[in-house]
N, C-alpha and C positions, 0 to 999 in steps of 0.2 A: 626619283629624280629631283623632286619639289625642295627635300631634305637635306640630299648632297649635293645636288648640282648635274646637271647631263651628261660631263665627262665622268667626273666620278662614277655617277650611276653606273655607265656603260661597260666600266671596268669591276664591277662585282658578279662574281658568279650566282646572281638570286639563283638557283637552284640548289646548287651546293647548301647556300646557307638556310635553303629550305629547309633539305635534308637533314640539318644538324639540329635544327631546334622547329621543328613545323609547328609549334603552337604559339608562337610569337604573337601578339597582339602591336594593334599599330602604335600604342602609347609606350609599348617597348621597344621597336624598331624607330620611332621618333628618336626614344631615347639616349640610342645606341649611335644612331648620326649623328644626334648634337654631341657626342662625345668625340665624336674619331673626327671631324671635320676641321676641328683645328689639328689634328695630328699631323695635315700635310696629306702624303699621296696615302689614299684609303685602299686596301688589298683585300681580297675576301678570305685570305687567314689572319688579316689584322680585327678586320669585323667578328672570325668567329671567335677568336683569341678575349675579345672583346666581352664577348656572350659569351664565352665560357668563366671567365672570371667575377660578372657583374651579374651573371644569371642563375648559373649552373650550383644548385645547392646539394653537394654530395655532405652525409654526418661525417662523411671521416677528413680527419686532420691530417692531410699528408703531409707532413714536418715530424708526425706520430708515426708514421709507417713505414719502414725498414723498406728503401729501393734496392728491389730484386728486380729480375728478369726473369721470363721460364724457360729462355738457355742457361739457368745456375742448375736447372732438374738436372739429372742423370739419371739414366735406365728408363727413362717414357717415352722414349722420340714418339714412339705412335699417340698417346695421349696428347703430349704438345701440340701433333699435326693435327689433332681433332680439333686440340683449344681453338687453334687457328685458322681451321678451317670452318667451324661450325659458329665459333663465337669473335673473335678478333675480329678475321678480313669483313663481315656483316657489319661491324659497328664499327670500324676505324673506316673503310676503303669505301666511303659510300655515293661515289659517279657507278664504281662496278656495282656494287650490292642496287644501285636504282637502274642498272642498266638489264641485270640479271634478275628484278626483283627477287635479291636473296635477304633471305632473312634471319637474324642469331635463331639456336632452338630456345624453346619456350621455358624450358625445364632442364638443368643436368644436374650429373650429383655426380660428386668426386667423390671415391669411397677408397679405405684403405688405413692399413696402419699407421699410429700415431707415428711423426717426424718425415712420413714420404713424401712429404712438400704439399699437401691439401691448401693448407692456410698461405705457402705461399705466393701458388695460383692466384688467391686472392690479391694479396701483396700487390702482384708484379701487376693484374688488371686496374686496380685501383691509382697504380701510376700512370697507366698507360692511357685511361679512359678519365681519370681527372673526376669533374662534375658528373659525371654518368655513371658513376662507381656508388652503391648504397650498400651498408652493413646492419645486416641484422644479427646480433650475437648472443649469447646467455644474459647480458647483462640489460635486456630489455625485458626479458622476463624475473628473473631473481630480483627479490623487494620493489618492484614494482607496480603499484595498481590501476596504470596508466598505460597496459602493454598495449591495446588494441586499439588509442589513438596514435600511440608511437609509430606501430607499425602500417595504419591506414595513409601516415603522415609517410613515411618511406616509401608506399609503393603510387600515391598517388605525385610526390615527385618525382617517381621516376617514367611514368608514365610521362608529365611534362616535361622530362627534358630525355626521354626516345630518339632514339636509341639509348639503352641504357641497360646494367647489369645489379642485380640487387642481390647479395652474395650472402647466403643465408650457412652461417660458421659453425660446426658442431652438433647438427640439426640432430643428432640421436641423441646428445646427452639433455637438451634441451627436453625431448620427448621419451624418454628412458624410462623413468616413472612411471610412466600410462597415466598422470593427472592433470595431464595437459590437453586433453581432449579439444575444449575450448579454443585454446590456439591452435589446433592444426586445421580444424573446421574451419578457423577464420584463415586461414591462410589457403587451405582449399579455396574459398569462394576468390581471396582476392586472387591464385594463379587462375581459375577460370574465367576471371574478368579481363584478363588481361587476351585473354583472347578474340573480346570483342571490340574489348576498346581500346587496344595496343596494335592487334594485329600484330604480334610479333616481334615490337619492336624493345620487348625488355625480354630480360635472361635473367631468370631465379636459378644460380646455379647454388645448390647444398652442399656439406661436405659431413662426411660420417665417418667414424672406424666402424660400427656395426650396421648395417642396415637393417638387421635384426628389431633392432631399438625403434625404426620406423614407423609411422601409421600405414598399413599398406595401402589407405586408399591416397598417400602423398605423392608413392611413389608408382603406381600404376603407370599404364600405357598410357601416353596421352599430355598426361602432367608434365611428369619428366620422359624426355626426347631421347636422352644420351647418356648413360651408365658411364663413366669412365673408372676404371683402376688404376688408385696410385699401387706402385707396387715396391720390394724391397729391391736394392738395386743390386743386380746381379756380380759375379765377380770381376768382369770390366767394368761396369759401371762405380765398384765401390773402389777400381785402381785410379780409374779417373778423378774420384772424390779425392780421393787420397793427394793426390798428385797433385790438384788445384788448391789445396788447404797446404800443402809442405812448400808450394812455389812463393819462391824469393828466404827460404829456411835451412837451405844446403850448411849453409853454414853452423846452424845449428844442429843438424842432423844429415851427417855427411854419410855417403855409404851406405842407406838407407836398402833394407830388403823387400822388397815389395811385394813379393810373393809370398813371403812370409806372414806380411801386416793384413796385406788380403784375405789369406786361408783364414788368420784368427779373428777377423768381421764377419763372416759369415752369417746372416741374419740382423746386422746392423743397418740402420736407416740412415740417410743423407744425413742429419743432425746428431745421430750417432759419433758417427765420420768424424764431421765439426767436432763437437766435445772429446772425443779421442786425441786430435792434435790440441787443443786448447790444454787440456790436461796434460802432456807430456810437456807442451811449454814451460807448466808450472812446475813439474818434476824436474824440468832440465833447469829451470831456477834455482829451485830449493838445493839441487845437488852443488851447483855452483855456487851458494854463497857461503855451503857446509861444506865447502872445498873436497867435496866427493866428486869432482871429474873425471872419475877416468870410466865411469859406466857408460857404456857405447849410446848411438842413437837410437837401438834398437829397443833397447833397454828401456828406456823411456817410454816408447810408444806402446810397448809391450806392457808396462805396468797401465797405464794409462786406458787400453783394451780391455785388461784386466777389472780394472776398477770399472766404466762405462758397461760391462757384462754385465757385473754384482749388482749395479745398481739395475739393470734391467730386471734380472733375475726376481729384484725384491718388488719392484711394482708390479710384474706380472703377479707374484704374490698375493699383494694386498687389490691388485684390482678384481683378481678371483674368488676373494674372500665378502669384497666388496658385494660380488653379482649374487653370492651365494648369500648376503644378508637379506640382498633383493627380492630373492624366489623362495626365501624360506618361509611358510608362514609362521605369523608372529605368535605367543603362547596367549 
């Protein structure tokens, strides 16, 4: 009241903005009124607006982050409605999450083939959660000999600004090696700390193609709360993809069979999908400026199927040859 003034006071929800940042000290909450006090009328989403911009230190650059949504997924409803019920409504809706004392899980891992939207899940949390959104990725361990301030420096912000989600990208290829020991220990310690000095209020969610690749004592009961599988999208789900990627394109590719394009996806991932029309784009290009038009829409899409198979074909290839440089012993 001393700082805003008694009307003003009376119209902030102090509890809400508990809930959003509870480790505030009072030489930051000074701060924050002498800021918004010439603003005119003060609101408790202008106050938290306020502290999320002036306080909330996430490493990631959203300007750098491709804004998705995870209604872009297709073929997960069940996974979504997990995201959302397990992790979302806890850290966005927090009158209900303080009314329910509910709380994000502690631990999840998103697993599943490269391109079925793991990373982004991430994405789409990282928009949504702003400041409370932290990345940890390969590139804090490759060439660097600074990992385990970096990362005590991530989870101890995310502690202070709790609620919060600390989105740990690729976590097998990270640990695939097995000479990573040292980091998963330290990452062990800091998910157990978090459950005394968090209580719950951050989310290490992982994402792997292999779980294989794991330390098993990372992913045990306890750590991680909630297994999710991304998975390949079924054949509605990959008409859908299709369907959402060709809209506003009729006129490019009129008469389109879709039964057809469906059958020859079969084992194709959401970004499969994507790359399949981005490629017949370019086909339907290069035909038209080589004034080869008369090849139907089909045509295109079909060569394009074609080509996105090949290339799969060959990285499963090389990624097999890869595992198998891995497990052989050396001479």
């Amino acid at each position: 009241s001393a700082w805003l003034g008694n009307d003003a006071a009376a119209a902030i929800d102090l509890g809400k903005i508990y809930r959003f940042a509870p480790k505030l000290n009072a030489h930051q909450l000074k701060s924050a009124c002498d800021w918004l006090r010439p603003q005119g009328e003060i609101t408790t989403d202008l106050f938290i607006e306020h502290l999320r911009s002036q306080r909330l230190a996430s490493n990631v650059d959203l300007e750098e982050v491709q804004h998705v949504d995870l209604r872009d997924l297709m073929g997960v409803h069940d996974v979504l409605r997990s995201l959302e019920i397990n992790i979302a409504l806890p850290l966005e809706n927090d009158q209900l999450a303080n009314e329910l004392n509910l709380r994000s899980k502690r631990g999840v891992l998103l697993y599943g083939p490269a391109g079925t939207g793991k990373t982004t899940v991430g994405r789409a949390f990282a928009h949504r959660l702003k400041g409370k959104f932290f990345l940890v990725d390969g590139t804090f361990v490759a060439g660097t000999g600074d990992f385990y301030n970096r990362v005590q420096h991530v989870f101890q912000a995310a502690k202070e600004n709790a609620p919060a989600v600390i989105f740990i990208d690729d976590a097998d290829a990270i640990f695939e090696d097995g000479e990573e020991r040292g980091l998963y220990r330290y990452l062990l310690t800091m998910l157990d700390g978090l459950e005394s000095e968090s209580s719950g209020r951050v989310c290490v969610m992982l994402t792997a193609m292999d779980v294989n690749h794991l330390p098993p004592a990372l992913v045990r009961s306890g750590r991680v709360e909630l297994w999710l599988e991304m998975r390949l999208p079924d054949r509605g789900a990959r008409l859908a993809i299709l369907q959402r990627h060709l809209d506003g394109l009729q006129q490019l590719f009129p008469g389109l069979d879709y039964e057809a394009l469906v059958a020859a996806t079969e084992g194709f991932t959401g970004a499969d999908l994507k790359r399949v029309v981005e490629d017949a784009k370019g086909l339907y290009a290069y035909a038209r400026v080589g004034g080869n038009g008369h090849r139907t829409s089909n045509d295109h899409l079909m060569e394009a199927i074609q080509g996105v198979a090949s290339n799969k074909a060959r990285y499963a290839q090389a990624a097999a040859a890869a595992r198998k440089s891995v497990t052989e012993p050396r001479p």
